[in-house]
N, C-alpha and C positions, 0 to 999 in steps of 0.2 A: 422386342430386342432378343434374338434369337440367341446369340451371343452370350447372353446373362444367363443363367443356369443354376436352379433353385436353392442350390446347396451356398452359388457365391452370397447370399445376404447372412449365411449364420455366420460366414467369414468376415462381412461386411461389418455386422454389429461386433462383432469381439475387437477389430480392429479400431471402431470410432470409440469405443467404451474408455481406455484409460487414456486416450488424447483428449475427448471430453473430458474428462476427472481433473486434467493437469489445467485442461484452458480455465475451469469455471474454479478451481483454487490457486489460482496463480496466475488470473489476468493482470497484465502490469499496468501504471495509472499511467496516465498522457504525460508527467510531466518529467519520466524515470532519466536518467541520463544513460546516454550511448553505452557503457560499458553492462548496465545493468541489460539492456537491450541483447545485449549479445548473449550474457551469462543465460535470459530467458530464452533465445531464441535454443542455444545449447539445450538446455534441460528440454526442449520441445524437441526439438530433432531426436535428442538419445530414447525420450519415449516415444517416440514414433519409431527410430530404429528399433529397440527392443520390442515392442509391439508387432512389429514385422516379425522379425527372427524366429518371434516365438509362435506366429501364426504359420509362417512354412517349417517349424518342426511339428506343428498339428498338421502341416496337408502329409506330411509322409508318414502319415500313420498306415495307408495301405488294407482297408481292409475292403472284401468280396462284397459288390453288390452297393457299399459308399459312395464305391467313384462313381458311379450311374450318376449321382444327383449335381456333381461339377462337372459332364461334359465327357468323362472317361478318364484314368487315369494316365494316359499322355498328355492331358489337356492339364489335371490336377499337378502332374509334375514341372509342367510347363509353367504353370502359376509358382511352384513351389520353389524353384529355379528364381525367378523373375523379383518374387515378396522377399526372397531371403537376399539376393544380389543392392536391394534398396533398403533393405532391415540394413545389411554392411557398409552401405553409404551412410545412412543415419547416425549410425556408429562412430565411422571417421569423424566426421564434421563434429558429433556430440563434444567427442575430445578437441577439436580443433578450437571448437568456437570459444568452448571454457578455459583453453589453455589462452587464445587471442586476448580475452577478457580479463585477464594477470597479468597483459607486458607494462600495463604503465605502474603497477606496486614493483618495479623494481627487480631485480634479475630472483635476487633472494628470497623476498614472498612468493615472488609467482612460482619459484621451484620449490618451495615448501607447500603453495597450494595443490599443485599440481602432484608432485611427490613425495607425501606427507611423511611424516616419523610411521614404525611399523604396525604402532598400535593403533592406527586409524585404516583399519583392515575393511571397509567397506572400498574407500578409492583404489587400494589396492588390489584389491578383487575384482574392478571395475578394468585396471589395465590388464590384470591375468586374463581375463575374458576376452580382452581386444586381441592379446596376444596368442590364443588359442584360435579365433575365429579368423585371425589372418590366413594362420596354418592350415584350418580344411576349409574353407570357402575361398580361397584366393585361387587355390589352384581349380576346385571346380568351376569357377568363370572363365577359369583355360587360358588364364594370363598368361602362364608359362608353355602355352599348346598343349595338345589334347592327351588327357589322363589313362593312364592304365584302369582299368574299370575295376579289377578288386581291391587295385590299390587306392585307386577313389573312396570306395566302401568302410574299409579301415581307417580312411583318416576321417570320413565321416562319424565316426564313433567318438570324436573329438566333440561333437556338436553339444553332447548332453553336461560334460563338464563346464563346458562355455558357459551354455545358458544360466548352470546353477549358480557359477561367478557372477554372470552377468544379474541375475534377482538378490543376488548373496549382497552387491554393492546398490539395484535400486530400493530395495523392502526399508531401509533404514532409514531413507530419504524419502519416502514416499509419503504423500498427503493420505489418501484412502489404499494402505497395502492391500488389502482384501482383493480388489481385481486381480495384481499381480500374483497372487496364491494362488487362485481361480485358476488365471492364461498359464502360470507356470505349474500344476501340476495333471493340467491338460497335456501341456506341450511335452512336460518331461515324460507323462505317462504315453505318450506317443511314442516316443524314442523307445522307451521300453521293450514296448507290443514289438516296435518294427525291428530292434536289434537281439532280445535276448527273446520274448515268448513266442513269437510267430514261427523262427525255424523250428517249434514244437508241438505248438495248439493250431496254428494256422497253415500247417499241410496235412495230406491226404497220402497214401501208401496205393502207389500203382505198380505193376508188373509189364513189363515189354511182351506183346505174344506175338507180334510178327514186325519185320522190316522190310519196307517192299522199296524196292529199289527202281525207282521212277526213273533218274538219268545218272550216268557216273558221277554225280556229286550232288545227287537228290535223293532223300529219301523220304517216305511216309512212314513212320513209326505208330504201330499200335497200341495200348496200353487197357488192360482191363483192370474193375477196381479192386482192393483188396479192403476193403470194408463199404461207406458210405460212397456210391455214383455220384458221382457231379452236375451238379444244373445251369446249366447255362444257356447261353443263345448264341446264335449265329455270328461270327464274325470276331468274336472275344479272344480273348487270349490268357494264358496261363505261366508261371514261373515252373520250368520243371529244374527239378536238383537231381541227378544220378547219385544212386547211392551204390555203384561198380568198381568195386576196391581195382580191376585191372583196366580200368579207363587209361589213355595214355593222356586224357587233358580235361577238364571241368570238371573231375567229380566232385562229388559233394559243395559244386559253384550254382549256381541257380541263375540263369538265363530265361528272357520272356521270349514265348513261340506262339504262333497265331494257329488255334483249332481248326484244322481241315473238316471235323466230321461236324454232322447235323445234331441235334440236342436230341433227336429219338435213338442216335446210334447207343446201342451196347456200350461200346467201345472209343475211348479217345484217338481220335489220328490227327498227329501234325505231322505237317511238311517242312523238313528240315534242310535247308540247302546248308554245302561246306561255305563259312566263308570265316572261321575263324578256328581255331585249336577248339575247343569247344562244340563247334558245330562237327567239324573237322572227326572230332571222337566217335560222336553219338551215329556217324554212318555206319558204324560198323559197332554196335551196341548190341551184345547178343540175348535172343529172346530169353525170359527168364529173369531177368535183368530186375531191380529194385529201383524205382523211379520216386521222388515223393512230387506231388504238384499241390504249389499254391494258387487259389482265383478260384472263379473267374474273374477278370477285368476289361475296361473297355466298355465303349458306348459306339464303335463304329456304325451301325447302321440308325444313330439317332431317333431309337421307337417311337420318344417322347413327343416327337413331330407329326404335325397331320399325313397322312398317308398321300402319296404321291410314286406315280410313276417311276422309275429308277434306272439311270446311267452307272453301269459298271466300269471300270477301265482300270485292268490289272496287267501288272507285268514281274517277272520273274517271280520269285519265292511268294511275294505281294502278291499273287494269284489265290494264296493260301486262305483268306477272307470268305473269299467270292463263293470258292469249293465250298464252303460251309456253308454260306446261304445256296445255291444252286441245289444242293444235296436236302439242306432244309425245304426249299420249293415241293420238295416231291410229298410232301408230310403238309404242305401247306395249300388252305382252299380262302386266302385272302383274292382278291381283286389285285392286287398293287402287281403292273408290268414291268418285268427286269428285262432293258439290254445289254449284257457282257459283252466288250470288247477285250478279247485277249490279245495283249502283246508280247511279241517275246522275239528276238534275234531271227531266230527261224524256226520250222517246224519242231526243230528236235530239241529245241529249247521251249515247248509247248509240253511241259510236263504232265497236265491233266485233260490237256485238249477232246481227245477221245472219248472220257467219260463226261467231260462240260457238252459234246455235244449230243451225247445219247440221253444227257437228262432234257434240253433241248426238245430231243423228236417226241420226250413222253410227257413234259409239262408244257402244254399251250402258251403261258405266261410269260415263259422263259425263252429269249433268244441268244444266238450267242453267235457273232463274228471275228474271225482271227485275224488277225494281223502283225504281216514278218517286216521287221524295220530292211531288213537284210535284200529283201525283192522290193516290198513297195517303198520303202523310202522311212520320212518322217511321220507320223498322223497327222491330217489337215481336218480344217474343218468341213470342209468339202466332204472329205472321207464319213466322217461321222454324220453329216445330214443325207450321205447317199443311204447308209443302211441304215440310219435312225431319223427320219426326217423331225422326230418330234425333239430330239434330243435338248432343247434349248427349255423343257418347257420340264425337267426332269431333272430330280435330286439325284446328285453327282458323289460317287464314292471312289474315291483312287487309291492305290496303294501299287507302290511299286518303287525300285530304285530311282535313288537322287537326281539319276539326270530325265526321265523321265516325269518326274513332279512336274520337274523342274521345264517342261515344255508342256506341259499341255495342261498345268492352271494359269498360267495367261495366253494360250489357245482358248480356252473355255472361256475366261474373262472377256477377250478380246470376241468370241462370239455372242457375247451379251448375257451372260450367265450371274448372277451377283454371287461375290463371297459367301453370303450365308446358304447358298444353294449346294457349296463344294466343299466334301468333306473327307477328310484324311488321317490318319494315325502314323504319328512315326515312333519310332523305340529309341528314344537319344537318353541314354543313361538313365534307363528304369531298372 
């Protein structure tokens, strides 16, 4: 199960632990009546929602070299997304089901169960928590359309109050609390790391020494270290934060960029295209400049996996990957064969082309064919088994804009390729 990834069982066991506690202290008898049914079915969902909730404020903990063990951290965020959107379903229902479970006591019980005098501050703790996690998870599932991304960030700082409401109202009711101390000062100590100690223990102090200007809205940004070099690998990615008091947009914001250079270079380069205020700034970022970077992160090239021949297929700024491993090739005496397929609009939208094919002429292993949507057309498969006839038999890496994925993984599918052979990183709210 390729899919599975060593890290999701420690996720596994923390998530079965207090839904096992609830089932084996609180199985109901055969003979319980309907209301009791409900009331149980309630207290299982709410621990199962709060067991989620609490397990995606432990994946956004964020730390260098972790995410390897789930997949990468587009894939960990992707779960974290995913566990916290059914932690808040869990949630609804919890209150639903108990609130359903008081309409036959009467208008008057059921509103005193449900919302008790103020000295019974555990129930009430219990709806401040519901009422906080409306606030920053409803709009990150982008009910209301898609979020401003710092201000996504701020209301996510809502999350650690939640949660404390939300153990403040289960610790008191709870058969064996001890678990919930456990998951809750994991979880809270996550939130911690990721919003108050990381922007100070968990970056690095880089310096900008050149900006090379690859096309009018591209560039390649240098960076050397100013204390501890960074270790990484090919294909990873990093958060860089400016710290350029005369920035006209992101300073001091932290942004993920994919590392262009190889793990022996000196020197950090990413490939920055404009495609927001932010990026938009950093073209014109003058050397000198005070940079901090968190990471590395990422698993894009899947090490963990037996060694196999390799399909490249990059396009626009998503070329930025590829350069890294290409550049690492020259430093590498593995066996494993790389074909890059570069795509891009047309030549002059072939940012590295030049240099992808001089590493090319001097690494045997490494081949690389371009390709202009703008003369040839679409990519067929055709295309790909004329200049890579093996290509079907070769673990697939892509990276490129949305509409591009977005044809040519079921191009590959439809050539007989299976899902766990094709693999991809995208940046949606990391």
């Amino acid at each position: 199960m390729r899919w599975f990834k060593s890290g999701d069982g420690i996720l596994l066991i923390l998530g079965l632990t207090p839904v096992s506690i609830f089932l084996l202290n609180h199985w109901p008898a055969p003979s319980a009546d309907p209301l009791y049914w409900f009331r149980w079915c309630g207290r299982l969902v709410g621990v199962t929602g709060l067991t989620l909730l609490l397990l995606a404020a432990l994946m956004s903990l964020r730390l260098p070299r972790l995410d390897i063990y789930f997949g990468g951290l587009p894939r960990l965020w992707t779960l974290h997304r995913l566990v916290g959107f059914l932690g808040f379903v869990g949630i609804l229902l919890h209150a639903w089901l108990l609130g359903f479970a008081t309409v036959t006591q009467g208008r008057a019980l059921s509103l005193a169960g449900l919302f008790p005098e103020a000295s019974n501050w555990p129930i009430w703790a219990g709806w401040l928590a519901l009422a906080l996690m409306v606030v920053f998870l409803a709009p990150t599932f982008q009910f209301f359309g898609r979020l401003n991304y710092q201000r996504w960030k701020r209301l996510h700082l809502l999350s650690a109050p939640a949660l404390i409401l939300a153990l403040v109202h289960t610790l008191p009711l709870a058969a064996q609390p001890l678990v919930w101390w456990l998951m809750g000062a994991l979880s809270i100590g996550a939130i911690v790391w990721r919003k108050v100690l990381s922007p100070h223990l968990g970056r690095s102090a880089w310096e900008v020494t050149e900006v090379h200007q690859l096309k009018h809205d591209v560039v390649e940004i240098c960076l050397k270290p100013l204390g501890k070099p960074l270790r990484y690998m090919a294909g990873q990615f990093v958060y860089l934060t400016p710290k350029v008091s005369g920035l006209s947009a992101g300073n001091r914001e932290e942004h993920p960029y994919t590392l262009a250079s190889a793990p022996s270079d000196p020197l950090l380069r990413l490939g920055i295209k404009d495609l927001g205020d932010a990026s938009h700034a950093l073209q014109r970022v003058p050397p000198g400049s005070r940079i901090e970077i968190e990471g590395p992160y990422g698993d894009f090239y899947q090490r963990h996996y037996p060694a196999r021949n390799q399909l490249w297929l990059g396009g626009g700024i998503g070329i930025t990957p590829f350069v890294s491993g290409a550049r690492a090739m020259l430093d590498d005496n593995t066996d494993t064969s790389v074909h890059l397929f570069y795509l891009s609009q047309d030549e002059y939208r072939s940012y590295y082309l030049d240099e992808l094919q001089d590493i090319a002429g001097k690494q045997p292993r490494f081949d690389i064919t371009a390709h202009h949507f703008s003369v040839q057309g679409a990519v067929t498969e055709a295309f790909l088994e004329t200049h890579c006839p093996d290509f079907r038999e070769r673990e697939v890496y892509l990276c490129g804009p949305p509409g591009m994925m977005r044809h040519l993984i079921p191009l590959l599918k439809q050539a007989g390729l299976s899902g766990d052979a094709i693999h991809s990183e995208v940046f949606d709210f990391l």
